[in-house]
N, C-alpha and C positions, 0 to 999 in steps of 0.2 A: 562455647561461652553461653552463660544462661539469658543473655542479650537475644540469643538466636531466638528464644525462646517467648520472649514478651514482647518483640518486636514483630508487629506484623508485616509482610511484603508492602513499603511506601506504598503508598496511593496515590495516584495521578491529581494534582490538584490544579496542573494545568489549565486549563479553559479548553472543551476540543472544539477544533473547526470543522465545517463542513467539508467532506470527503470533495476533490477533485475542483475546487477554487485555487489552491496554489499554482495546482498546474496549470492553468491558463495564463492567470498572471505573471509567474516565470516566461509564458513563452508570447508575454506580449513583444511584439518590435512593429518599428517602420516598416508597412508593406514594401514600401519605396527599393527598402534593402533586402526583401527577399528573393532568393536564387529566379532566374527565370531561364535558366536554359535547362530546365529539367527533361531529361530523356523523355518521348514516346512512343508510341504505339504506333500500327499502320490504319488503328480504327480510330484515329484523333483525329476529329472534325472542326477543318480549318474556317476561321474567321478575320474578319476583316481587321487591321494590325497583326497579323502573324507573320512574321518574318522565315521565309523557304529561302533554301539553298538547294541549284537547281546542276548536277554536275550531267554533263552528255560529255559520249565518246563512242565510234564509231565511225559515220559518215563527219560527224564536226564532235572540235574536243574542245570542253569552255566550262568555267565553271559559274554561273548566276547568281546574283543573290538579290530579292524581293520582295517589298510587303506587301500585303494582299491591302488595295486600297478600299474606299466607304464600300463602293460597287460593288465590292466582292472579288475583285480581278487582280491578275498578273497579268504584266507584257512580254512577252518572249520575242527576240528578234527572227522576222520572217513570217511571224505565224501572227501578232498582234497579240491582245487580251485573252486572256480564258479564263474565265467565270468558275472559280472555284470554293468559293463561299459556300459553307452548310455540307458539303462533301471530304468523305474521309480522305486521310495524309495517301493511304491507299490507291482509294480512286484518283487523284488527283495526279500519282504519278503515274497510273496506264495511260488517263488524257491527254497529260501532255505527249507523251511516248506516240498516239495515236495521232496529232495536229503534227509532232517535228516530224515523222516520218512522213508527210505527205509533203516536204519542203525539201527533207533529207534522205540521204541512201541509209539504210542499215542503221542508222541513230539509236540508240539505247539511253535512257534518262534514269537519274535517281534523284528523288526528291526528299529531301529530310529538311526537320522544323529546326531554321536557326534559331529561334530567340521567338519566346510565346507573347500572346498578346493579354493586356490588361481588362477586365470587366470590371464596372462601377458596380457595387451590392449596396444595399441598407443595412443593416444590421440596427433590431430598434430591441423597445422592451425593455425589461430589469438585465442590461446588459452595462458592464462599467463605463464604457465612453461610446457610447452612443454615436449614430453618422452615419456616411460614406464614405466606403472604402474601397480604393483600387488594387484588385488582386490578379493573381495568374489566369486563366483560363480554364488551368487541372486545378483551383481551387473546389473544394465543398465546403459545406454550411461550418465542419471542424473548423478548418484554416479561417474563415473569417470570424468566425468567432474567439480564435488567438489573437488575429487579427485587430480586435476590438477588447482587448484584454480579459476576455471571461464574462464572467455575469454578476453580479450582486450581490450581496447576502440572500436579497430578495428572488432571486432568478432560478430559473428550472434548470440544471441538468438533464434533465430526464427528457424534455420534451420540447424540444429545438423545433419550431414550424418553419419549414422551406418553402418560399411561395414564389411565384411569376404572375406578375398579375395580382388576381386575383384567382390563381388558381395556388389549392395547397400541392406540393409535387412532393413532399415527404415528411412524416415526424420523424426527427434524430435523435436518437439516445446517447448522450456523451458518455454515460456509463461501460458502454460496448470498448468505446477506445480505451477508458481510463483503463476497469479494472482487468479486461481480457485483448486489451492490443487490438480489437479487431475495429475496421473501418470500413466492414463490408463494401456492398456495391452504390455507394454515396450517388447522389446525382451530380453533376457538377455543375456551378455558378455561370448562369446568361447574366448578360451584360440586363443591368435593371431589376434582378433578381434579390429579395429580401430576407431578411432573416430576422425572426420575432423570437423575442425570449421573453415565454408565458410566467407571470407566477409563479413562485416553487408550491411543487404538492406534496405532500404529506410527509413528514420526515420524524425518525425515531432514533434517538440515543444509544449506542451501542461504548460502552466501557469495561474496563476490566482486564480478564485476561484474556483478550482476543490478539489478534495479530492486528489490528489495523484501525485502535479507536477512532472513533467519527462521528459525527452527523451525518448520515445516508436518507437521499429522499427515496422514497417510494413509488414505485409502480407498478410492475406486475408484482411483485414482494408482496407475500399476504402473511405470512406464517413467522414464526423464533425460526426456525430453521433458515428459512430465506434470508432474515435481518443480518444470522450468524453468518452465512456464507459472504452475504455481500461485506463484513466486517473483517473479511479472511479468514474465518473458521477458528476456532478457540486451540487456546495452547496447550501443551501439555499439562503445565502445572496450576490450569483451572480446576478447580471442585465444580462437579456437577451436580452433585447431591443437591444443592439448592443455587437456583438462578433465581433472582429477583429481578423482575419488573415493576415501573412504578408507570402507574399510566393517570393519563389527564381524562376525567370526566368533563366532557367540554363544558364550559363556563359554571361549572358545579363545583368539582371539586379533584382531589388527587386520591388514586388509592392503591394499596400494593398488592401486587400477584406476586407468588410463589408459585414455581416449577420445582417440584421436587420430582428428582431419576434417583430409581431403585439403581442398587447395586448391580452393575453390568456390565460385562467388557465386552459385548455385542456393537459396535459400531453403527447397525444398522438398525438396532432396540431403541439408541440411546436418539436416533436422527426422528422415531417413528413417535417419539416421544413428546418433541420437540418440534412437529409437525403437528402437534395436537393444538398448541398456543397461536391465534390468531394475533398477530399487532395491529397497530392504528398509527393515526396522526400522534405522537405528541408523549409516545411509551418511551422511557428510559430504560434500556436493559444493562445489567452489571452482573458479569461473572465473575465472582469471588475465586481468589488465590486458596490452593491447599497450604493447609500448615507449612512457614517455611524453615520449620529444624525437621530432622532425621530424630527419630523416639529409640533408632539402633542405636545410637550415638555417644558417647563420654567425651570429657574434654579434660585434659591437660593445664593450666596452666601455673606460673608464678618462675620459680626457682629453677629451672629446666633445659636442657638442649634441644626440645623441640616441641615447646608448646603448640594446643592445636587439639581443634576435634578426632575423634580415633573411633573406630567400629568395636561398635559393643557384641561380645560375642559371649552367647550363656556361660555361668558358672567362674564368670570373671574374675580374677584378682588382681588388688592394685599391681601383684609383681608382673602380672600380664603386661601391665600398660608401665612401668618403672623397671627393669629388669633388674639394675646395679645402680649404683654408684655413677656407674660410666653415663647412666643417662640424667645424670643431675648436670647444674653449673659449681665450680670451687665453693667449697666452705658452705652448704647446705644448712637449716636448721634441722637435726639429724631427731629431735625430741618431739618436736610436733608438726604434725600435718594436718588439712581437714578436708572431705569429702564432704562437699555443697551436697546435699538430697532433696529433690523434690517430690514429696511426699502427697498421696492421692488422698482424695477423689482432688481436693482443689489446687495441688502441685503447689503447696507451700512450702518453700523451702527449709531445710535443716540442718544444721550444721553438726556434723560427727570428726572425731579430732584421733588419732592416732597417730602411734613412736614408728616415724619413719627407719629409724637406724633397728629396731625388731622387727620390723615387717622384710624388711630387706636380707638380714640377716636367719630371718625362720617364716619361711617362704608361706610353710602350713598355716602361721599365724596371723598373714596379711589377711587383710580385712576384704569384703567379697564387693562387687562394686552390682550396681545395677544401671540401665539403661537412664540417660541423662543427668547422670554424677559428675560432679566436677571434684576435681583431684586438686588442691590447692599445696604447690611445694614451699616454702618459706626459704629466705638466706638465713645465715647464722645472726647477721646482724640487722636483720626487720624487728627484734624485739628486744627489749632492756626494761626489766629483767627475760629473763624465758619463761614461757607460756609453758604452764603443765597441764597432759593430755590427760581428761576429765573421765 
């Protein structure tokens, strides 16, 4: 249809949001309600509420269960208290194994973490609900910051400050989780420990035909290449040939960049290209859709059993795309047809009209089609009187 044709690929008119605000807000909930018997480790460094389960057998068969009180202690029957605060789940079961055997014969101990204990954080800054919050012990700065339903319009992604004290113990990049899953080696949250959400810094528009329009802030990201990546890399049916940026001269004014990429099917030409353009605070990038018709293309329609775009292949003729009779619908206008043409440099279209029942019947005489033709078939009864072919 010539629709295909003057119609360009919709444009986003949506409003976009900032990359990585939904997901926080989807995973706010009640710490209250979150899991706490989560599996661990033998390097989990027990604290005062953690609940141990203490099974011996051997010399004596019993199975314990205990929370580590303010002290830092458990009581085992025979042996008293053992101080096990600030010591791994690890050490904790040689010690005790080490105190019941001087009570016990041949005593054998296993120690594993019933049920974890809770640390009060802060969580302050351009964060959405602001407070204290009581979380797991395997929490990091992530978790309380679900915790706290994300951050603001106003708030950093990018530079989460984890402090004790008044010591800083890490900047977090929420980036890391969002767009590559990863949550490296987090610190994990002391009881007292806070979490500040600085300011958002610098952030650039990315729209178009990328995978993944956004708002994305900035941080090590200097470059169009960078902006693109963190946008999930552009789709196939972007034109490269020209990328437009529009950027903010700060409190001056706005002005527009062009990228224009040479013709290249270099993957590594086209990145080395686009490594040239430095961004800033406040650039909108938009990559433009390719033409969305096929230029190989004809189309079909009207009077027909199978209307519909068709591949244009040189030296065409309408009985290419019509073979019989057989591919009309009953009772055809058999006198006239028209061939829509759009005609160069400015693709105006035109209208050319020929005797469908002679084309069909002297095959040599059908009329020759070109690339983006439309083929218009009539019923017998679309016209009163009949249209004669000019």
């Amino acid at each position: 249809m010539l629709y295909d044709l003057y119609v360009q690929a919709a444009s986003n008119t949506r409003p976009l949001e900032r990359f990585g605000l939904d997901v926080f807000r989807k995973g706010e909930a009640n710490p209250a309600y979150l899991p706490m018997d989560l599996p661990v480790g033998a390097n989990y460094v027990v604290g005062p509420g953690d609940s141990l389960s203490f099974d011996l057998w051997g010399g004596v068969a019993q199975r314990l269960l205990r929370t580590v009180d303010r002290e830092g202690r458990v009581s085992l029957p025979e042996v008293g208290p053992i101080l096990v605060s600030g010591r791994s789940l690890g050490d904790v079961q040689q010690e005790v194994q080490r105190v019941l055997r001087t009570q016990f014969r041949d005593v054998s101990a296993d120690v594993s973490l019933q049920r974890l204990r809770t640390v009060r954080v802060y969580v302050v800054g351009d964060v959405a609900s602001p407070g204290a919050y009581d979380v797991s012990s395997l929490s990091t700065p992530i978790n309380a910051l679900f915790a706290a339903g994300g951050v603001t319009e106003q708030g950093s992604l990018r530079r989460l400050e984890h402090y004790r004290g008044k010591q800083l113990i890490e900047e977090v990049d929420a980036y890391d989780l969002l767009l590559h899953g990863i949550r490296g080696d987090l610190a994990r949250l002391e009881n007292g420990d806070s979490l500040l959400v600085p300011p958002l810094g610098a952030v650039v528009k990315v729209d178009g035909m990328v995978r993944r329009p956004a708002l994305y802030e900035l941080h090590s990201e200097t470059t169009l290449e960078d902006a693109l990546d963190l946008a999930g890399g552009i789709l196939p049916a972007a034109a490269l040939r020209h990328i437009e940026v529009q950027r903010l001269v700060a409190h001056e004014k706005r002005t527009m960049l062009s990228v224009e990429i040479g013709e290249t099917s270099d993957p590594e030409a086209v990145r080395a290209q686009l490594r040239g353009l430095r961004v800033q605070d406040g650039d909108e990038i938009h990559i433009f859709p390719i033409a969305p018709y096929n230029s190989a293309s004809i189309y079909l329609e009207g009077h027909v059993l199978r209307p519909g775009r068709y591949s244009y292949k040189p030296e065409m003729k309408l009985t290419d795309l019509v073979t019989s009779y057989a591919d009309l619908l009953p009772e055809p206008s058999t006198r006239y047809a028209e061939i829509i043409r759009l005609s160069a440099p400015d693709y105006r279209p035109v209208v050319e009209t020929f005797d469908l029942a002679t084309a069909l019947e002297h095959p040599d005489k059908a009329p020759k089609l070109e690339p983006l033709d439309t083929v218009q078939i009539f019923g017998r009864y679309d016209f009163e009187p009949d249209p004669e072919v000019l």
